[in-house]
C-alpha positions in Angstrom: 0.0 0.0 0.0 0.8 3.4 -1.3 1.9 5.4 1.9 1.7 8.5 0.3 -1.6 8.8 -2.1 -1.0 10.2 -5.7 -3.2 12.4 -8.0 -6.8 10.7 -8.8 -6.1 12.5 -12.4 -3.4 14.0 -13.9 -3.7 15.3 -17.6 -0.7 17.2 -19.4 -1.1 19.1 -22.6 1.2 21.2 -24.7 -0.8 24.1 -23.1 -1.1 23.0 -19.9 -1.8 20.8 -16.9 -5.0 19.8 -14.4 -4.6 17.4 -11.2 -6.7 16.7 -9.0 -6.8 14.5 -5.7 -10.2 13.0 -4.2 -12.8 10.6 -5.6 -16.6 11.7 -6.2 -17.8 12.4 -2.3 -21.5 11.0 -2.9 -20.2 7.6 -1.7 -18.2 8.3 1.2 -20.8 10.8 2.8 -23.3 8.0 2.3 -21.3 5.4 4.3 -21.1 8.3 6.7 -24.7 8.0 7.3 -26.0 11.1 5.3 -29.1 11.8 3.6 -28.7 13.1 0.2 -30.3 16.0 0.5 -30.3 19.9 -0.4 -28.2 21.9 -3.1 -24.7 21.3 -1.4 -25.4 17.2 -2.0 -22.1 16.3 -3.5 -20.1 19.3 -3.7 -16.5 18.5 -3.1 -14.6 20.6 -0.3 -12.4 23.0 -1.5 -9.2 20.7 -0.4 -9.5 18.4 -3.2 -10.4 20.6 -6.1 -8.3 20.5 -9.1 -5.1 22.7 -10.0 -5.1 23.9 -13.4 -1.8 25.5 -15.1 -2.9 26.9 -18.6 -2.6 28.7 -21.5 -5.6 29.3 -23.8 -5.6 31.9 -26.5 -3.2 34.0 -24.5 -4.8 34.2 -21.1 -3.0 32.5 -18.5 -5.2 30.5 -16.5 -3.5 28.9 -12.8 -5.3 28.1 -9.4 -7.9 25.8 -7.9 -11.1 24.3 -10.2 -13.8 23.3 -8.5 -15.2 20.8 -9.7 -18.9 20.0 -10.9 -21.1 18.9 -8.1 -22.5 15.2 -8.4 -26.0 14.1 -7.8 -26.5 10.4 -8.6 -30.4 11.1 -7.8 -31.0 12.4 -10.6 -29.4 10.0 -13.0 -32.1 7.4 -11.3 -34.8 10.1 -11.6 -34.3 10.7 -15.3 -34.1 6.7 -15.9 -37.7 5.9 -14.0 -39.5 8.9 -16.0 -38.0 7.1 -19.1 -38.7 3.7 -18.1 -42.4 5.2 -17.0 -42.5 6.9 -20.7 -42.7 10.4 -19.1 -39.5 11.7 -20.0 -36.4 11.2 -22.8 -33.0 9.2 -20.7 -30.9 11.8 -20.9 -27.8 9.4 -21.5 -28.4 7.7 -25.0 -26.9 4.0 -25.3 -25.1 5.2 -28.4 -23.6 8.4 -26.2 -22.7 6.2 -22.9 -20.9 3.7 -25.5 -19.0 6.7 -27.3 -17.4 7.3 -23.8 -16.7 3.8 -22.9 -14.8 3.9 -26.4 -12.7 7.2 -25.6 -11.9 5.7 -22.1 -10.6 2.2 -23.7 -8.8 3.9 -26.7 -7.1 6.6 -23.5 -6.0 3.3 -21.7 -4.7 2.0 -25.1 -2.7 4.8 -25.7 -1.6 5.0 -22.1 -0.1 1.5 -22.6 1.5 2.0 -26.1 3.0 5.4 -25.0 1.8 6.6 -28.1 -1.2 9.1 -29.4 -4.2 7.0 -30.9 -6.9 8.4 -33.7 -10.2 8.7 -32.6 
């Protein structure tokens, strides 16, 4: 076991970098015995927000990123309606696919070391 804990992501670019350390906190305050609840239901604290070190179209772009705030309710909202015909799934099979694709081909390239066409 890892005694110091490393980035959960860590993406370089030619114009820049973003890390970030945490998971999603949905889980954890779960297990803690929370009630998903209200409009701060999974907001990350501050202390694991990304750092981002950029360039983009001149502007220099450096500090914390918060990141977007999680609610796995509505996910399972959104697929009852659609199951119940009263609304559209908001994920499409073909879209969830596309993103299982990007992530295998990323792991691909990750292994070959090298850039792969999407």
């Amino acid at each position: 076991i890892c005694k110091i804990p490393g980035p959960t992501y860590m993406i370089h670019g030619t114009n820049g970098s973003y890390v970030k350390y945490g998971l999603d906190v949905q889980e954890a305050t779960l297990d803690g015995g929370a009630v998903p609840e209200g409009k701060n239901w999974g907001r990350e604290p501050e202390e694991i927000w990304g750092t981002i070190n950029a360039e983009y179209k001149g502007v220099k772009i450096q500090g914390k990123l918060e990141s977007e705030h999680g609610d796995y309710r509505d996910y399972f909202i959104n697929l009852r309606d659609a199951i119940w015909g009263k609304a559209e799934i908001a994920v499409r099979p073909e879209e969830a696919r596309n993103v299982m694709k990007i992530i295998e081909l990323a792991f691909r390239s990750s292994e070959e070391r090298r850039t792969i066409d999407v």
